[in-house]
C-alpha positions as CSV (number, residue, x, y, z in Angstrom):
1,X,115.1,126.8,97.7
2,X,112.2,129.0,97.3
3,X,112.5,130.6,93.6
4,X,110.3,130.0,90.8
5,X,112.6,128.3,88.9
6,X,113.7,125.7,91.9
7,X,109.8,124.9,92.0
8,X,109.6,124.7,88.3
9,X,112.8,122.0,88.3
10,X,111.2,119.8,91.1
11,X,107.6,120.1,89.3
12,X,109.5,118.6,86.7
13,X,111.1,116.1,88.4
14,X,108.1,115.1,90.1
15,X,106.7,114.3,86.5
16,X,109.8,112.3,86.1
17,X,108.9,110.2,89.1
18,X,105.2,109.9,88.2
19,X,106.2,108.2,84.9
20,X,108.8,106.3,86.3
21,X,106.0,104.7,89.2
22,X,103.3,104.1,86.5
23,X,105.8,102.0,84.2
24,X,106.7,100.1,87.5
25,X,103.1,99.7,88.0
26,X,102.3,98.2,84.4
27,X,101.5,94.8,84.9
28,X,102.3,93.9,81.3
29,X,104.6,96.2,80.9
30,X,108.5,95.9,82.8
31,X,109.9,92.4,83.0
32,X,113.6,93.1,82.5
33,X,115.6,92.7,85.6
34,X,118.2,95.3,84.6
35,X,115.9,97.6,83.0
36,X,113.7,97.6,86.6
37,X,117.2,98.5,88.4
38,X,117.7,101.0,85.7
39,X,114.7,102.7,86.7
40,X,115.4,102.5,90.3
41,X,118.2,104.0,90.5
42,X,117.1,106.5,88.0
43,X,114.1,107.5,90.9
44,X,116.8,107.5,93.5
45,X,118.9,109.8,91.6
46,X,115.9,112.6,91.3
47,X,115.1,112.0,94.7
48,X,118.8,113.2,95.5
49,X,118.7,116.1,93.6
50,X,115.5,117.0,95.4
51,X,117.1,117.4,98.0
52,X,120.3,118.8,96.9
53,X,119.5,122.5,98.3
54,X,119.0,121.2,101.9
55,X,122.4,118.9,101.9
56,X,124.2,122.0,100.2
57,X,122.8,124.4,103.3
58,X,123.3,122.0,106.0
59,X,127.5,121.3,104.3
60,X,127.6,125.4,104.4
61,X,126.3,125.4,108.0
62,X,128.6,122.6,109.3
63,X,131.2,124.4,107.6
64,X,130.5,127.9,109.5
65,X,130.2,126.0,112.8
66,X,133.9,124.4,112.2
């Protein structure tokens, strides 16, 4: 959760998400109903691998606990 590489990959991701909010914010630009669901689930798929290394600690502390 702390490497350089981690930080790299959510810098990235960030980007990702940046791009994805200025296309929504293009008032000439999106009309497409399935394209603007598209993209929505695209931003809630990179939000859940942001926070894939907290879910995988908390399954392997719930798992220790059991």
């Amino acid at each position: 959760m702390k490497s350089a590489v981690w930080e790299d990959m959510l810098k990235e991701m960030n980007d990702w998400l940046g791009d994805i909010h200025k296309g929504l914010e293009d008032p000439g630009g999106l009309t497409d109903d399935k394209l603007l669901h598209r993209l929505g689930g695209n931003a809630e798929t990179i939000h859940n691998i942001m926070q894939m290394p907290e879910t995988i600690r908390d399954n392997i502390k719930d798992d220790l606990g059991e």
